[in-house]
VOFI-777055 format. One record per residue (C-alpha): residue in one letter; x, z, y. Coordinates in steps of 0.5 Angstrom, whole numbers, plus 500, padded with zeros to 3 digits. Last residue first. Layout:
BEGIN
{type:a&x:X&z:Z&y:Y}
...
***
This chain:
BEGIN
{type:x&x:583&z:745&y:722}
{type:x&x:582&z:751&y:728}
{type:x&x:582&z:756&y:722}
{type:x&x:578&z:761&y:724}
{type:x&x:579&z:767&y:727}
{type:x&x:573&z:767&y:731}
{type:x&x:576&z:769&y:739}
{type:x&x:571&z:773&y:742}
{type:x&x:572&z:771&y:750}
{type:x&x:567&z:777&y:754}
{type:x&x:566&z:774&y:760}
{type:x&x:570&z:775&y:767}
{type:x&x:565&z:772&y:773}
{type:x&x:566&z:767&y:778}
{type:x&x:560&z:765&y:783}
{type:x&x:564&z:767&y:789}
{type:x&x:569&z:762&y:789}
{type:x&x:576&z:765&y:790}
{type:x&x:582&z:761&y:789}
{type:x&x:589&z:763&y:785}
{type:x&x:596&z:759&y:786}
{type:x&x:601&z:758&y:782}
{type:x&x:610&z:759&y:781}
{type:x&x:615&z:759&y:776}
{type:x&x:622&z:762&y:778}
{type:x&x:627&z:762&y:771}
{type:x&x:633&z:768&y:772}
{type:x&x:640&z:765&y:770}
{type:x&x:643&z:765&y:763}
{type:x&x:638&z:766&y:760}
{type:x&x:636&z:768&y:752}
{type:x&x:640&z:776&y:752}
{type:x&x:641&z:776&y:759}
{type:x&x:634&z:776&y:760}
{type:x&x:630&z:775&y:767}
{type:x&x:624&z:772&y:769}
{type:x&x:622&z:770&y:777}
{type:x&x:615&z:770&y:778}
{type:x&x:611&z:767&y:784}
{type:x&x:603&z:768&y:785}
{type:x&x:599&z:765&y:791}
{type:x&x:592&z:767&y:792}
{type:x&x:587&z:763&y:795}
{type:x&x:580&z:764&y:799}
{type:x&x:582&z:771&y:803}
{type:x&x:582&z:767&y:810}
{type:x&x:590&z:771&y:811}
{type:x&x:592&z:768&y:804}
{type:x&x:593&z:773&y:799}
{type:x&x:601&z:774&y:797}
{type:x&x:602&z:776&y:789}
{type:x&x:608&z:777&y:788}
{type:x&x:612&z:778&y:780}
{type:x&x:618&z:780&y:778}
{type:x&x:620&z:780&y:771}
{type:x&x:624&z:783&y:766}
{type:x&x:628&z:782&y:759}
{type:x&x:632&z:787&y:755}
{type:x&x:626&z:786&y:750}
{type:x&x:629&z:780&y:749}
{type:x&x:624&z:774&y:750}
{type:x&x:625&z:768&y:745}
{type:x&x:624&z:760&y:747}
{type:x&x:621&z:756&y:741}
{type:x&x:614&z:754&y:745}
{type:x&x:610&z:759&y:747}
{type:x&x:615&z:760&y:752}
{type:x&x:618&z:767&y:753}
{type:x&x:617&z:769&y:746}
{type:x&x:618&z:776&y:744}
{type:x&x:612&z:780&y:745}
{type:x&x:615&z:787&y:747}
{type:x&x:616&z:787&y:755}
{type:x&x:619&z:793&y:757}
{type:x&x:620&z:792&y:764}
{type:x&x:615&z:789&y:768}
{type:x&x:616&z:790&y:777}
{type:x&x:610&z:789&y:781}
{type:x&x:610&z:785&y:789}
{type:x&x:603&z:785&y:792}
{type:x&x:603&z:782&y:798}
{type:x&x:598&z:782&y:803}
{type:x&x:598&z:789&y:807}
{type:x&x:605&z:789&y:806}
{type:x&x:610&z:790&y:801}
{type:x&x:605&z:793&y:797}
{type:x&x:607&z:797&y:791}
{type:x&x:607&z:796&y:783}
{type:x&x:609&z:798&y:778}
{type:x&x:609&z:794&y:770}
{type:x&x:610&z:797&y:763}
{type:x&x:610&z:791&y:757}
{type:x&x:604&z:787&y:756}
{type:x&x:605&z:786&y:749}
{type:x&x:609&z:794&y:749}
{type:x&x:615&z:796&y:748}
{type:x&x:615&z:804&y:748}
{type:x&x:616&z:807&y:755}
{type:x&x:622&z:812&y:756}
{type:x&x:624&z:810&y:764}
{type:x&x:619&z:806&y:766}
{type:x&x:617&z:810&y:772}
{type:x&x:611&z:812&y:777}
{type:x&x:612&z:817&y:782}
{type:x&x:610&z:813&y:788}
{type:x&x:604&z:812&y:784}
{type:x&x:602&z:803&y:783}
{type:x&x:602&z:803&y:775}
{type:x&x:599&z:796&y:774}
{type:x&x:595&z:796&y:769}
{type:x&x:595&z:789&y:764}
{type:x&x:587&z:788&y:761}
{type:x&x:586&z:783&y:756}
{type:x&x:579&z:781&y:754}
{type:x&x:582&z:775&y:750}
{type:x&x:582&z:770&y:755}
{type:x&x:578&z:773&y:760}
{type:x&x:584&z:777&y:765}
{type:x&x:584&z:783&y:767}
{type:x&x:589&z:785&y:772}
{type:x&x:588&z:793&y:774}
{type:x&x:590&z:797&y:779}
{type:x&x:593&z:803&y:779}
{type:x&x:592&z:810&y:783}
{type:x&x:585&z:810&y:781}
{type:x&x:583&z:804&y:778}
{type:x&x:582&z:798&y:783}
{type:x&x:580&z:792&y:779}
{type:x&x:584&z:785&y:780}
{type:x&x:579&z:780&y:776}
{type:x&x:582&z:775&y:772}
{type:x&x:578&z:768&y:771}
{type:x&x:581&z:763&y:764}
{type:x&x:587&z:759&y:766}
{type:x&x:592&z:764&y:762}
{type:x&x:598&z:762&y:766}
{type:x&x:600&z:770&y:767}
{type:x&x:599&z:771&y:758}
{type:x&x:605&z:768&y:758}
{type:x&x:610&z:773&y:761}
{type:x&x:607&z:777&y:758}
{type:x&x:603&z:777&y:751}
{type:x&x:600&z:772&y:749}
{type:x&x:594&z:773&y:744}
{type:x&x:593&z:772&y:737}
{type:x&x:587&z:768&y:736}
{type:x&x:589&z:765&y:730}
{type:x&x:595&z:760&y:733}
{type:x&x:598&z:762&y:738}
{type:x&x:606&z:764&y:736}
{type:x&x:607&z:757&y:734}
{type:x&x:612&z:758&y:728}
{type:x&x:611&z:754&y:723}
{type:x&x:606&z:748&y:726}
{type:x&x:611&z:749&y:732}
{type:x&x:617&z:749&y:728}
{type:x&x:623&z:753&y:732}
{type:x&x:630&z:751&y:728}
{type:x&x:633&z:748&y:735}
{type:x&x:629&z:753&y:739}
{type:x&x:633&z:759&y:736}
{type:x&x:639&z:756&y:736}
{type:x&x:639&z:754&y:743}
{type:x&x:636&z:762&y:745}
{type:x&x:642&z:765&y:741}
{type:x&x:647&z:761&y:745}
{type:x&x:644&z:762&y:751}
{type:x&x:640&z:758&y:755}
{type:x&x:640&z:754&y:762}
{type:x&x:643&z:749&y:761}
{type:x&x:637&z:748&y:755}
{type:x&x:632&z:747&y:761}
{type:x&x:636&z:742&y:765}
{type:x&x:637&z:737&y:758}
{type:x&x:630&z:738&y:756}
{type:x&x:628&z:742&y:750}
{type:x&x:627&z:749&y:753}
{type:x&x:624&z:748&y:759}
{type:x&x:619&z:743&y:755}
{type:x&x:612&z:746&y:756}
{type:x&x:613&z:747&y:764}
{type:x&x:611&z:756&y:766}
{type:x&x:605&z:755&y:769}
{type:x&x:601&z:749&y:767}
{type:x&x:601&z:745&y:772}
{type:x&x:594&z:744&y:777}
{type:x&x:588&z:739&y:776}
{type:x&x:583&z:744&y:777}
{type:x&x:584&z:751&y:781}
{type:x&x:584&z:758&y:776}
{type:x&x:580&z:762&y:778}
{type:x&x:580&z:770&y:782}
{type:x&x:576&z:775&y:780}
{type:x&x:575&z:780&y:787}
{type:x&x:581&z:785&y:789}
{type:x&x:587&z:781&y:792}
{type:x&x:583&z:783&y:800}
{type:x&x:575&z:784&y:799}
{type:x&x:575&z:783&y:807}
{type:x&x:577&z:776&y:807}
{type:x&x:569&z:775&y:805}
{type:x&x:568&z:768&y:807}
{type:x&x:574&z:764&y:806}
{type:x&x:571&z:760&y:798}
{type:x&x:577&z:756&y:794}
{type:x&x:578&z:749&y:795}
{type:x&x:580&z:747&y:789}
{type:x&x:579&z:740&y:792}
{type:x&x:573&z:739&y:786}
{type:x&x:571&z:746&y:788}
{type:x&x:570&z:744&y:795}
{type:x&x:567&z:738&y:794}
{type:x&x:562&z:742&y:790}
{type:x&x:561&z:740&y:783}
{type:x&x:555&z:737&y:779}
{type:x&x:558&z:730&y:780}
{type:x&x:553&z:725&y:777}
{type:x&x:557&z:718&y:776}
{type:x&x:555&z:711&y:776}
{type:x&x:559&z:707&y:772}
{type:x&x:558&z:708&y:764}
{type:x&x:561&z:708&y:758}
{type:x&x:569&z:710&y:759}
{type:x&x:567&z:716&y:765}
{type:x&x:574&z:719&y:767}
{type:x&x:577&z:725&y:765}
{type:x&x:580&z:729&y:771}
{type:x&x:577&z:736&y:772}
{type:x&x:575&z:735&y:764}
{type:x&x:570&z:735&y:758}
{type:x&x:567&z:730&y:762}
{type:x&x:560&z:729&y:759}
{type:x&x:556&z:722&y:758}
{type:x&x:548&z:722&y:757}
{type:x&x:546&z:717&y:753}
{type:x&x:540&z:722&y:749}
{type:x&x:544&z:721&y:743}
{type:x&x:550&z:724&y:748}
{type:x&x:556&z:720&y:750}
{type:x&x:561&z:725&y:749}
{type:x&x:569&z:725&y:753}
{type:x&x:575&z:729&y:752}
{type:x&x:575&z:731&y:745}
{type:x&x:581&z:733&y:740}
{type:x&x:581&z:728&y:736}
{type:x&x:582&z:729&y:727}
{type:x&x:580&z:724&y:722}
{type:x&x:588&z:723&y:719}
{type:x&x:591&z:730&y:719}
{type:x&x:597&z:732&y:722}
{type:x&x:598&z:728&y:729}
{type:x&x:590&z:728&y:731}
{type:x&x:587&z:724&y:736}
{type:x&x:586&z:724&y:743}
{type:x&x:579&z:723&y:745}
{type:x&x:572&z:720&y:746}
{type:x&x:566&z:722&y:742}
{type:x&x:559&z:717&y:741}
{type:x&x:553&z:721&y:738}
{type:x&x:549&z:721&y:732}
{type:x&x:544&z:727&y:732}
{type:x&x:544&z:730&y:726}
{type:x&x:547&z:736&y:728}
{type:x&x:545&z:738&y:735}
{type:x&x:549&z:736&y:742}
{type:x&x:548&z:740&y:749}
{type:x&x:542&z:744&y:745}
{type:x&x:549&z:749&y:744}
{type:x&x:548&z:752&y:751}
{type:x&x:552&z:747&y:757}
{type:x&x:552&z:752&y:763}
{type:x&x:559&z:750&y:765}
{type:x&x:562&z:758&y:765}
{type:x&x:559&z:758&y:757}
{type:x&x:562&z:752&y:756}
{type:x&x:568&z:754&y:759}
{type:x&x:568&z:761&y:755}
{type:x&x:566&z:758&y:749}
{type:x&x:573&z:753&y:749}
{type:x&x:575&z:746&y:750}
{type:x&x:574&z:741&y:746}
{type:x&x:575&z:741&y:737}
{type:x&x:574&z:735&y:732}
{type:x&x:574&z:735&y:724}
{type:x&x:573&z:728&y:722}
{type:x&x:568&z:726&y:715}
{type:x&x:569&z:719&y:713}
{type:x&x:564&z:715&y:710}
{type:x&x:566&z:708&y:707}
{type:x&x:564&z:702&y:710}
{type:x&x:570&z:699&y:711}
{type:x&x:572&z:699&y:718}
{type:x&x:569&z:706&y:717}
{type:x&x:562&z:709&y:718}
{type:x&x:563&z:716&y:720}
{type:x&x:560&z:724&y:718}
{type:x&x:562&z:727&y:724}
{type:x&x:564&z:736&y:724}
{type:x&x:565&z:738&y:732}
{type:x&x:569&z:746&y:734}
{type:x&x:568&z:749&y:741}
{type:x&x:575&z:752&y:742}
{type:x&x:579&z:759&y:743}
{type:x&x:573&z:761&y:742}
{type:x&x:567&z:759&y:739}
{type:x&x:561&z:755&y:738}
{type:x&x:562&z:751&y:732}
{type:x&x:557&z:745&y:730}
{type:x&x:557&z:742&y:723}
{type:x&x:554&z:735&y:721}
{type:x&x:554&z:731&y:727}
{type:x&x:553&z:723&y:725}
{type:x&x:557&z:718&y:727}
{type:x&x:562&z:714&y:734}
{type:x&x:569&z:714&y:735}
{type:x&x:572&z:712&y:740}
{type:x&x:581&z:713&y:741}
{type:x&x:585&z:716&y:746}
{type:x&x:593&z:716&y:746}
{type:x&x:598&z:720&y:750}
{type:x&x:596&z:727&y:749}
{type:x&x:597&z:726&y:742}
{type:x&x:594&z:731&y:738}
{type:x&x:596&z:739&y:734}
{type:x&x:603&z:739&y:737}
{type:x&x:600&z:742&y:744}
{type:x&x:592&z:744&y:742}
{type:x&x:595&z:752&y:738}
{type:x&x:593&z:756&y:745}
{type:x&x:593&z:753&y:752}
{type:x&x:598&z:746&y:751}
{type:x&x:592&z:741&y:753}
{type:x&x:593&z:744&y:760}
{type:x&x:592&z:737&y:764}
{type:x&x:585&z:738&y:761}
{type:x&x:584&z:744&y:766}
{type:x&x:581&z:751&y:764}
{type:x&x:579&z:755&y:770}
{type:x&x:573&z:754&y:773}
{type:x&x:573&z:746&y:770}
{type:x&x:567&z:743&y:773}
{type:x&x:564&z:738&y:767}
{type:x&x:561&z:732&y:772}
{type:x&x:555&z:730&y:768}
{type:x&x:554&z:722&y:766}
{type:x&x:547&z:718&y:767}
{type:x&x:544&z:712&y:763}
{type:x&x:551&z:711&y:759}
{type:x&x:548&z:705&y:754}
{type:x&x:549&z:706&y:746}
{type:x&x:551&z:699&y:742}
***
């Protein structure tokens, strides 16, 4: 049996395990069940949206089985420091995870004993499996969330972290709880009642979210001052939201777009508040739920007075699929190491 000799604690900047639905994870493995498995590494993937891991595996019977695995992203990896000498092919390593629901030797990984016998937790909140003793290589104040108070004086405009261990924005199963479905049109029932993820999951292939998704992406986003406007740009697919801030600006004969036309203005020195029309992506959700091109979203972005958090609410209306507006809300922290990468997508097949 491998021996645990150290375990490395794998801060997440901003993608969270309690966030398995991001992309095409949620529907693909069953987050309530974790299973081992140990064998051979015989391909390696270092890509967004998810690191990909080929095992040849020994089973029970002594046939050779080969698993297709998938963890977090690139990006995470890149923002944790781990390089792709972290596991080679060849190595025999020893992996821990949720198992697939549509194949037979799928996992999504959430713990690696290494062939050096180092564990890596792939998550704020994974536990160790095969050793007790712990390496945490994390500030206390970025295991606590705690963002950095040094520098008020940069206002809503440096990048901005996702915390760990915090929901996802918008709850994965509004549209199919009793409290959730109340709240739905007769035509937004329908189109969740016939909704087949596998079918119709609109993640799937590197195609990015549109609003209002897109603003649970977990990844670091900077707020960037261009102008009049003031740009959100997000790592997750690169994507870039103008807010339109001109006394003057108007919504009035834009095209529907992905990110929809949004104007900004300052309710006071700490409070952005942004009003988007126009929004062409035609999901609310991820989930079955559709968005109208009628719908709208009101968003508030409040700086904390030490300039460490940033407090977000959005309330989104749609006469077409709700019949009252939904609020959601999270926050942002600010640690001064952060940076929006470059993100890539491989459009290749995830399994």
């Amino acid at each position: 049996m491998l021996i645990a000799r150290k375990i490395f604690f794998i801060a997440l900047f901003g993608a969270p395990i309690v966030a398995i639905g991001h992309h095409a994870v949620a529907g693909r493995y069953d987050s309530a069940t974790i299973i081992e498995v140990e064998g051979e590494v015989t391909s390696l993937l270092w890509r967004n949206p998810h690191v990909q891991v080929s095992m040849r595996v020994i089973g029970e019977n002594g046939d050779l089985q080969d698993w297709d695995m998938a963890t977090t992203s690139l990006s995470n990896m890149r923002r944790w420091q781990i390089g792709p000498e972290f596991i080679a092919v060849g190595d025999t390593i020893r992996v821990a995870g949720n198992p697939a629901i549509r194949i037979e030797h799928g996992l999504y990984i959430s713990n690696v004993l290494t062939s050096g016998g180092e564990e890596v937790l792939l998550g704020g909140n994974v536990q160790p499996r095969w050793s007790s003793d712990r390496t945490i290589e994390m500030s206390a104040s970025r295991r606590l969330g705690v963002g950095d108070t040094s520098a008020p004086e940069l206002g809503i405009f440096r990048i901005w972290s996702t915390p760990d261990n915090i929901p996802m924005l918008v709850p994965r199963d509004i549209g199919r709880t009793s409290s959730g479905r109340a709240n739905l049109t007769e035509a937004a029932l329908q189109a969740v009642d016939v909704f087949i993820w596998e079918r119709d999951n609109p993640l799937q292939n590197c195609a990015p979210k549109g609003m209002p998704l897109i603003m649970e992406a977990p990844y670091p986003f900077a707020f960037i001052q261009d102008g009049e406007s003031i740009l959100w740009h997000n790592e997750e697919y690169d994507t870039v939201r103008t807010i339109h801030m001109a006394p003057d600006a108007s919504s009035e004969g834009q095209p529907d777009s992905l990110l929809g036309y949004s104007i900004g203005r300052w309710e006071n020195e700490n409070t952005l508040a942004v009003s988007t029309t126009h929004m062409g992506w035609e999901h609310f959700d991820g989930q079955g739920i559709p968005a109208s091109t009628a719908g709208t979203l009101v968003e508030r972005f409040t700086l904390s007075e030490t300039g460490g958090r940033l407090d977000y609410s959005m309330t989104f209306s749609d006469p077409v699929n709700l019949i009252e507006p939904m609020t959601f809300g999270k926050h942002w922290v600010w640690y001064p190491d952060a940076e929006v990468a470059g993100y890539a997508c491989s459009l290749q097949a995830e399994d």
